[in-house]
C-alpha positions in Angstrom: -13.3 -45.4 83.7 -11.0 -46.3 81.2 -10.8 -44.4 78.2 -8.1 -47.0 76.3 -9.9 -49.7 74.2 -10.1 -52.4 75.7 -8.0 -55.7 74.0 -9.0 -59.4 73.9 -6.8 -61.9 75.6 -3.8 -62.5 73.9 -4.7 -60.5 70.6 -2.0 -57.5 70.3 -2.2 -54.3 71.1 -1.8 -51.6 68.2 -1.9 -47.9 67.9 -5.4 -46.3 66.6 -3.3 -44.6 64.0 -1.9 -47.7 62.5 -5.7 -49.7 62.8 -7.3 -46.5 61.0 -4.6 -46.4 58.6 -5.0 -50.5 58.0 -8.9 -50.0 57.7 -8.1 -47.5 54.8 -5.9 -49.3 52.9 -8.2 -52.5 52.9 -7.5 -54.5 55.9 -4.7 -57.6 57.2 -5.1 -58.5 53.2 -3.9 -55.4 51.2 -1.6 -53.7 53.9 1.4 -56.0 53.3 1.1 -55.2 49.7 0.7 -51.9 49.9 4.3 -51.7 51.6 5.8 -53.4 49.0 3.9 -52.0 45.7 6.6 -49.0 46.1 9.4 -51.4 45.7 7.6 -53.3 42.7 7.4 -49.9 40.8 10.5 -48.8 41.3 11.8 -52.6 40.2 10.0 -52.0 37.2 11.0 -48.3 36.4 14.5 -49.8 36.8 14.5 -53.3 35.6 12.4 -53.5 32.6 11.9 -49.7 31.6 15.9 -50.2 29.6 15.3 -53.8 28.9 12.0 -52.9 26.7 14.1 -49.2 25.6 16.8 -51.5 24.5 14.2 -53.8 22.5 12.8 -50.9 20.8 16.2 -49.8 20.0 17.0 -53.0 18.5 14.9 -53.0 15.2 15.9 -49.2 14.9 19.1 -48.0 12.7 20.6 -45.0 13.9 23.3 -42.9 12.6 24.2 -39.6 13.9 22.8 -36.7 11.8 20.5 -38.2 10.0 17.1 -39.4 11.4 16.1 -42.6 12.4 14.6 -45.3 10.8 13.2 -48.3 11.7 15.6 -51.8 10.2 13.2 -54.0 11.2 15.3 -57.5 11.4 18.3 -56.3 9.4 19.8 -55.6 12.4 20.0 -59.2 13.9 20.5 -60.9 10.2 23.5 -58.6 10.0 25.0 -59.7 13.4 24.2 -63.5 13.1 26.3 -63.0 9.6 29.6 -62.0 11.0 31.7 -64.4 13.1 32.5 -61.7 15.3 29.3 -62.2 16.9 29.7 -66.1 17.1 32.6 -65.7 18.6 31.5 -63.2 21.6 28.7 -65.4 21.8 30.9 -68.3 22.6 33.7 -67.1 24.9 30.8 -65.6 26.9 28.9 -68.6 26.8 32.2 -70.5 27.6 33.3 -68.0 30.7 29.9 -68.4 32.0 29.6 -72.0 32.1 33.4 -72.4 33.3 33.5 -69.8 36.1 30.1 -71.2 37.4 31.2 -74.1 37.2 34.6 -73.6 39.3 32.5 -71.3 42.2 30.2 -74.3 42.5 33.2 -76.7 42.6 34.7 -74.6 45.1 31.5 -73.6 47.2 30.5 -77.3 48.0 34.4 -78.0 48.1 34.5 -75.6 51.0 31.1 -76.5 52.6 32.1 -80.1 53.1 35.3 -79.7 54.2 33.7 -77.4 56.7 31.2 -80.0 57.9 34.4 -82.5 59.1 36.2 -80.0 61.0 35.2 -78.9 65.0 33.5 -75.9 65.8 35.9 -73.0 66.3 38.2 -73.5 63.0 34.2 -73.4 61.2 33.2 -70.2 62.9 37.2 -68.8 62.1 36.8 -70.0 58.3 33.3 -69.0 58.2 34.6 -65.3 59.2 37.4 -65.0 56.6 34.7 -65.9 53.7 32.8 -63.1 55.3 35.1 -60.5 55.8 35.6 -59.5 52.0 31.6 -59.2 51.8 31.2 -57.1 54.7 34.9 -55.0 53.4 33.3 -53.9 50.5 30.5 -51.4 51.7 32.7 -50.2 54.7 35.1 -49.2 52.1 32.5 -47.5 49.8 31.2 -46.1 52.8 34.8 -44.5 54.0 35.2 -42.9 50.4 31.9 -41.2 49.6 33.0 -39.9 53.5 36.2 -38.8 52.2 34.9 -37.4 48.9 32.1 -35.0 50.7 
């Protein structure tokens, strides 16, 4: 006699470690979750813990040595007064729209001209795009090697 359970046909086989473990997290519905709620949290530790510090720190005025005191709006009125802000706010807002702009001119540029051409010069073309991608954490890689 067998003592393995047995399995239906054509259902999967999985360790009794792994069902026991899906049973206690709640089943087929919960377990994918569960994998990915440790991600989630640390996205949000990350990601929106500074954004809401920096929010906080917004409507405070600081000055070193003395304590801090809450400015409530003054803050903002005071930037949307001077023109220094208008002006950051428009050579970002132009270096955004331009440079997106050019990478989607050049990205579809590139993807059509690759659609006319035969096979091999793609897959050769399609590798030097690549290569500078792929460079990058070689390169970080060989460093932190380097440095310890």
């Amino acid at each position: 006699m067998s003592t393995s359970p047995t399995v239906a046909e054509g259902e999967p086989t999985r360790a009794p470690t792994t069902t026991r473990f899906r049973k206690w997290i709640g089943g087929d519905r919960v377990f994918p979750w569960a994998l990915v709620l440790p991600a989630v949290l640390l996205l949000l530790v990350m990601a929106i813990g500074p954004t809401l510090y920096v929010f906080v720190l917004a409507f405070l005025k600081y000055t070193p040595g003395k304590p801090i005191e809450f400015a409530g709006l003054d803050n903002f009125v005071r930037a949307f007064k001077t023109d220094r802000f208008w002006r950051g706010l428009y050579v970002t807002a132009w270096f955004v729209f331009v440079s997106i702009g050019i990478q989607l001119l050049i990205g579809f540029t590139t993807a059509l001209s690759l659609q006319r051409v035969n096979r091999r010069l793609r897959q050769i073309t399609m590798t030097l795009m690549l290569i500078p991608m792929m460079i990058a954490p070689t390169v970080v890689g060989v460093l932190w090697k380097m440095i310890y």
